[in-house]
N, C-alpha and C positions, 0 to 999 in steps of 0.2 A: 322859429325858423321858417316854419310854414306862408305866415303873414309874410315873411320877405321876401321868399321867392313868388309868391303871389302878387305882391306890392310891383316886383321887378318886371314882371311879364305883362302886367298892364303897364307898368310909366315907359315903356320903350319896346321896341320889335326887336326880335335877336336878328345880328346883323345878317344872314342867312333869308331870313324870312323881308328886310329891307331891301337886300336884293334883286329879289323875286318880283318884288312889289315894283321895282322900280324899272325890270327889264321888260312888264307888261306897260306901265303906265307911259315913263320914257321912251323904253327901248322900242315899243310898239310890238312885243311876241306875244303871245295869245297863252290865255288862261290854262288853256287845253298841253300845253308844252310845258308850262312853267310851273304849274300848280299840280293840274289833274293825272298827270302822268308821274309824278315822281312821288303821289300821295298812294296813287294805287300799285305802285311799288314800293311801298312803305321806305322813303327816302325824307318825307315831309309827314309829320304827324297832324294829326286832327287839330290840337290847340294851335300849331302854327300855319294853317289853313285860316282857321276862326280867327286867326289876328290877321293876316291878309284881307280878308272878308268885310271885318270893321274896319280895318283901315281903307278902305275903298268906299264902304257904306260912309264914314265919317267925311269922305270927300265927296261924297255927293250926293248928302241931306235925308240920307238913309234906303236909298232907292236902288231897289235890287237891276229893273231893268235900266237904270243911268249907269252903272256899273259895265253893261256891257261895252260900249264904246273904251271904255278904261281900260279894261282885262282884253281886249282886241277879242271880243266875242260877236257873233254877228246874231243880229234881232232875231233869226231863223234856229237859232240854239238856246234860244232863251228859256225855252220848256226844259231841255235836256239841262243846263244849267241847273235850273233850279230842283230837279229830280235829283241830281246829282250832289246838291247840298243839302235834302230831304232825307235821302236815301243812306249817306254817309255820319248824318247828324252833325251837320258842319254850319249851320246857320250858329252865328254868334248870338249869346242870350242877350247881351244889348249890344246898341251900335253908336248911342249917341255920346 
C-alpha cells in the first residue's frame, strides 16, 4: 500500500496543490501568499510544497532563480527564497 500511495503522489499533484500552482503561474499571485504563508500556518505540508517546487523546477529546466518570475517572486527575494526552502528542508530531492 505503501508503494501506491507513493506511486500516487509522484504520477499527479493533489488537486489543492494544482491550484496553488496555477494561481502563482496563471493567476500572477506571489509565492509569498500562496505557498509561504499557508505552510507557516501549517495549512500546506512540506511534501505538498516539494511538489510545487518540482513542479515549477520541471518547468524551467531545473533553475531555482528562473522559478522566480513563475512564483511572482522578485530577483531582490531570491536569497530570502532560497533561505526559506534551506531553512524548512523544502528543496525537492530530484526535480528532473
Amino acid at each position: 500500500m505503501m508503494g501506491l500511495v507513493g506511486a500516487g503522489v509522484s504520477a499527479s499533484l493533489s488537486l489543492d496543490v494544482m491550484e496553488r500552482y496555477k494561481r502563482m503561474v496563471e493567476g500572477g499571485e506571489s509565492f509569498w501568499e500562496i505557498v509561504h504563508e499557508p505552510f507557516l500556518a501549517r495549512s500546506l505540508n512540506r511534501f505538498q510544497v516539494q511538489a510545487i517546487i518540482k513542479k515549477g523546477l520541471q518547468e524551467v529546466d531545473g533553475s531555482y532563480k528562473a522559478l522566480l518570475p513563475l512564483f511572482g517572486i522578485s530577483e531582490a527575494d531570491y536569497h530570502k527564497f532560497m533561505d526559506f526552502l534551506r531553512h524548512h528542508q523544502l528543496k525537492p530531492m530530484e526535480h528532473t
